[in-house]
Structure formats: C-alpha cells, structure tokens
C-alpha positions, -999 to 999 in steps of 0.1 A, spaced: 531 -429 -69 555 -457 -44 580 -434 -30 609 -448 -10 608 -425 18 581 -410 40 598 -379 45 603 -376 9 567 -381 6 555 -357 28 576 -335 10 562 -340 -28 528 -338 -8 536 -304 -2 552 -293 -34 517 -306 -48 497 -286 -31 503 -256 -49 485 -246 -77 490 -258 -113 513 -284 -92 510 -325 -95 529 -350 -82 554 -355 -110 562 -314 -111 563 -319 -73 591 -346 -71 612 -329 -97 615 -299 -78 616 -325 -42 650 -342 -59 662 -307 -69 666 -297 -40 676 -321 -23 710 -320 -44 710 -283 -33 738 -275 -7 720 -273 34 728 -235 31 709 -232 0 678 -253 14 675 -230 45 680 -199 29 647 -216 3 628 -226 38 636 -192 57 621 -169 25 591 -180 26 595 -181 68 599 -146 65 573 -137 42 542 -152 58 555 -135 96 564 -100 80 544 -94 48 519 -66 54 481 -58 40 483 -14 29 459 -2 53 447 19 27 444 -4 -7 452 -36 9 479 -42 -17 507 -66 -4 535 -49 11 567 -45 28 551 -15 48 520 -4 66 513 19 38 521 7 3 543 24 -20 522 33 -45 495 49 -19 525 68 -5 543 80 -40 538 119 -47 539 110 -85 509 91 -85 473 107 -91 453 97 -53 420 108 -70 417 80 -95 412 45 -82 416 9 -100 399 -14 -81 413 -51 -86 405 -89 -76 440 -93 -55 477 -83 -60 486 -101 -94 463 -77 -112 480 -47 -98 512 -64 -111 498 -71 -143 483 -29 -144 517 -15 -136 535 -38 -163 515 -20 -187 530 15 -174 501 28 -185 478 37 -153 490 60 -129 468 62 -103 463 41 -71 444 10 -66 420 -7 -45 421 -46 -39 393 -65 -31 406 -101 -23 390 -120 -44 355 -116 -60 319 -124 -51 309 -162 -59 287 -177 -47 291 -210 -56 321 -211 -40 304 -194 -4 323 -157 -11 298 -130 -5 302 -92 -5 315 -93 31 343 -115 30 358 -91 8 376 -55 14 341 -33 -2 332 -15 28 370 2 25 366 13 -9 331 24 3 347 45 26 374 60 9 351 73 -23 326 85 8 356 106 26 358 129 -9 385 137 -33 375 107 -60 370 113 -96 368 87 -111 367 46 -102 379 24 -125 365 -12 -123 391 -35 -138 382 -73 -125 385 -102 -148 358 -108 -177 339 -133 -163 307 -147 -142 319 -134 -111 338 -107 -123 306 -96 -138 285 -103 -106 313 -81 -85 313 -55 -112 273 -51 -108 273 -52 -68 300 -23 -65 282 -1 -92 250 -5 -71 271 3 -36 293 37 -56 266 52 -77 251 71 -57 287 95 -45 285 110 -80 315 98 -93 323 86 -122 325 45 -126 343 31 -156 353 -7 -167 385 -17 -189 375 -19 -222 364 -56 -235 396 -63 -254 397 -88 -231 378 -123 -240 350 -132 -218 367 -158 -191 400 -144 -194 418 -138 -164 434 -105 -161 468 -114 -148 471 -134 -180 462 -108 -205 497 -97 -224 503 -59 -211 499 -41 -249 458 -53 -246 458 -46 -212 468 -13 -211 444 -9 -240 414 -19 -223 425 3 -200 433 35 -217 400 29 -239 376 24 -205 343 32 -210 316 40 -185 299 15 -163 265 25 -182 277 21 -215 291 -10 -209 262 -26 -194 242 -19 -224 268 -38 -244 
C-alpha cells in the first residue's frame, strides 16, 4: 500500500497491529479520525493512556479490574465456594452475559500450549492451587474453550485439584470442538453450563 505520508503510515501500521485488523480496516479508521475534531482525538489517545497505567489484575481471581479486589470477588450476593475457572477476561464476560452462574471465577491467562512455548507456569495455576488448598471450595467448574489446548489445560489442572476432594466439573459439550468460548451465543453457554457434568464423566466421553 503507497501512502502519501509517513506519519500517516506509521499510524495505519498501528491500527494494523491489532487483531482481526489489516491494512485497509486500518486506514479507514486512520482517515476517520483524522476528520475527528483535536479534542475528540486526545480524549481517543488518553483512554487507552489511562487504561494501560491504571487497570488492575484482582489479587484474588486475576479478573481485570478497576480495583485491587474485583467486584465480583467482593459482592455479598455471589456464592465464594463455587469457582469458574477461565482462559482470560472475555470468558468471564461471556459467563456473566448468560446470567446464569453466580459464583466467582478464576482466570488463568491464557492456556497451556506448547507449540506456542506457554507452559503451566506462565500461567496463574499455582493461585487457584492455593485458594482450593486454603478450604471452603465445593465445587470447581472448568469452563475453557473446546479445543487442543483447552483440552490439554483441562487435563493438567484435574491432575493438580484432584486430590483436595472437591468436586471438578466441565461445561457441558454443547459447545463444538474448536469453538471459542467468548464466541458461543449466551442461551448454549449458559446451557453448557447449567448441564456440567463431572470431570470423570466427561473424560470417558
């Protein structure tokens, strides 16, 4: 693509760095705002300023948040002895649209792959470890994508929480095999949910 600036450029560089992104997509939304008034632009540049210096990490689900603590960790009206663990924020998204769990969540940061050089410990495991360990869990519910390393991750943390004597489920396969969970539409999500079976059964699947 010949572009008659450098800086604008630079700029559809940028734009087509995000994901799903290419260079057409990122020159529309280049020209659009550049017809935006100066005010408009900064107050587009500064959001995203803001959010990378001030967004926070729960210290206790590692859900993204405006506080130390996340909402949902710190809400009376949700049950702290059931815990949905998740590949990363979207999926907790995607679980509350259904407004069908109520319990809290735990949020791994991605799954184990690999091909791609993720093990076990660059994720947050040794936290959800700790907080079945500490007492008070009932039940976990593994809810991670359907697919090779969603299945790989699934089998690790089974082998790490078995032995606390609590209960491990997985969502119900309602979802296709290499479907992504944040894409699933919220009436067979919550499905999958509500239906859960045990870790066991599903294995044997």
């Amino acid at each position: 693509m010949n572009f008659s600036s450098k800086l604008l450029e630079d700029a559809v560089n940028e734009f087509s760095k995000l994901p799903g992104v290419g260079q057409k997509t990122a020159l529309r939304l280049v020209l659009h705002l550049l017809n935006k008034e100066q005010g408009e632009v900064n107050q587009f540049g500064n959001t995203f300023i803001k959010l990378k210096q001030h967004i926070k990490h729960c210290t206790i689900c590692r859900n993204i948040s405006d506080y130390t603590v996340c909402e949902i960790c710190t809400s009376a009206k949700r049950d702290k002895e059931t815990i949905c663990v998740v590949e990363d924020t979207r999926d907790v998204m995607a679980i509350e649209n259904t407004g069908q769990y109520f319990g809290v969540y735990h949020v791994l940061g991605g799954l184990i792959s690999p091909m791609d050089g993720i093990g076990p410990t660059d994720l947050f495991i040794d936290g959800l470890v700790s907080r079945v360990s500490a007492g008070g869990i009932k039940e976990i519910i593994l809810a991670l994508s359907p697919n090779m390393e969603g299945d790989t991750t699934l089998f690790y943390l089974y082998k790490r929480l078995k032995d606390f004597n609590v209960p491990v489920s997985t969502i119900a396969r309602g979802i296709a095999f290499g479907g992504e969970l944040e894409y699933t539409d919220e009436i067979t999500l919550g499905r999958s949910i509500i239906t859960r079976v045990p870790y066991e059964t599903a294995m044997m699947k």
